[in-house]
C-alpha positions in Angstrom: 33.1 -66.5 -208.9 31.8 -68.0 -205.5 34.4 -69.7 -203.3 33.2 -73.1 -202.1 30.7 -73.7 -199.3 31.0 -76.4 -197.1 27.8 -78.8 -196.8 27.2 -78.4 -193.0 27.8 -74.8 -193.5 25.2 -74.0 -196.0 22.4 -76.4 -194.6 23.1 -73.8 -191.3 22.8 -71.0 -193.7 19.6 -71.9 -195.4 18.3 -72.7 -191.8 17.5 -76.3 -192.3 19.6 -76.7 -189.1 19.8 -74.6 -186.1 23.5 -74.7 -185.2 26.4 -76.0 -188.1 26.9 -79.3 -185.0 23.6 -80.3 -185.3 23.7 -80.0 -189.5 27.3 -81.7 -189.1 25.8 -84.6 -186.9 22.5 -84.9 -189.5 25.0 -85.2 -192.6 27.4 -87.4 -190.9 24.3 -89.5 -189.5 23.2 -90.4 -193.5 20.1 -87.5 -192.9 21.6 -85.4 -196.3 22.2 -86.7 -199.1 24.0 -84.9 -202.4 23.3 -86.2 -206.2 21.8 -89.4 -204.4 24.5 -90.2 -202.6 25.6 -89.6 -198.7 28.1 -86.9 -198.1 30.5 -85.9 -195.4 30.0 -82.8 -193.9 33.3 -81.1 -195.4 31.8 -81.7 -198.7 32.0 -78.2 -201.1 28.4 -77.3 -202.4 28.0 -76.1 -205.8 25.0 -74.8 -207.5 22.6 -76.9 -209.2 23.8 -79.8 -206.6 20.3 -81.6 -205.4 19.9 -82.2 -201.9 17.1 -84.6 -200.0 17.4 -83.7 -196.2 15.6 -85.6 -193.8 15.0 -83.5 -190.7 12.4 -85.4 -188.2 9.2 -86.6 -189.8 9.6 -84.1 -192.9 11.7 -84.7 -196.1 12.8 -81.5 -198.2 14.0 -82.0 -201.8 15.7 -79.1 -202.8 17.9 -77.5 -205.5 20.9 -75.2 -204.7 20.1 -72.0 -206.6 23.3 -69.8 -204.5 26.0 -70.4 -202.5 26.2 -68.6 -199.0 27.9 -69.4 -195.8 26.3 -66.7 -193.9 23.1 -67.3 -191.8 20.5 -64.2 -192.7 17.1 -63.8 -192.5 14.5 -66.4 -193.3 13.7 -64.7 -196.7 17.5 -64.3 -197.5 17.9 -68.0 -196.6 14.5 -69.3 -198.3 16.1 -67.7 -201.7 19.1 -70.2 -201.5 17.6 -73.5 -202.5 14.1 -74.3 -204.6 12.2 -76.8 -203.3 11.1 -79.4 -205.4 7.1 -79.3 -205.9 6.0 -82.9 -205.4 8.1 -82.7 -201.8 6.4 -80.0 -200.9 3.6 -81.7 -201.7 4.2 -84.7 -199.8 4.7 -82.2 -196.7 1.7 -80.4 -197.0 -0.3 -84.0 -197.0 1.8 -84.9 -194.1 1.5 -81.8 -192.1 -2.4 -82.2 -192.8 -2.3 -85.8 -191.6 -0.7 -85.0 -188.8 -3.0 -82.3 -188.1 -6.0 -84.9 -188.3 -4.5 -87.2 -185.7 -4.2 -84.3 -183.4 -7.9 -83.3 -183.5 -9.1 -86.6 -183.7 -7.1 -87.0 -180.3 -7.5 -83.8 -178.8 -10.9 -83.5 -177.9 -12.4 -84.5 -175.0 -16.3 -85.4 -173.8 -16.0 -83.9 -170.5 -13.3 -83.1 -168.2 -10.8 -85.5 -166.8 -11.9 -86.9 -163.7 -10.0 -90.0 -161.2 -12.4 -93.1 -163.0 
């Protein structure tokens, strides 16, 4: 049996978040949300609990599939949560928007000059 996992602690683990301050301060800030609702950081994880995490622009619905408050590799931490396949859908479109604007934006005629 798995003890519990505190929220902030497994969003660091599963490297949504950098440091556990910055997943404390997104969870606290109404960024997480568990089974729908907002959570305080303390909260204790359990598996099957569904997450939607807002981290900038992007938005990650995911599952817990295991419990870990140890930060691993990226694999070890990718194999904690399943993402939910119309969000990953909606991040791909977004990432390829995003994308557009940037090209559309980034080139140039000719070099800048003072007129």
């Amino acid at each position: 049996m798995e003890s519990p996992v505190r929220l902030d602690k497994w969003l660091w683990a599963a490297r949504f978040f950098k440091t556990r301050s910055v997943a404390r301060e997104a969870v606290s800030g109404g960024k997480v949300h568990l089974n729908g609702n907002r959570a305080k950081p303390g909260r204790s994880l359990d598996v099957g609990d569904e997450l939607r995490i807002q981290r900038g622009e992007e938005e990650y619905t995911v599952t817990v599939v295991e419990l870990s408050a140890r930060r691993g590799p990226a694999a070890v931490a990718r194999s904690l949560y399943e993402e939910s396949e119309e969000s990953r859908i909606k991040r791909e479109k977004l990432a390829e928007v995003r994308k557009l604007e940037y090209q559309q934006h980034a080139t140039r005629e000719r070099r800048p000059d003072k007129r």
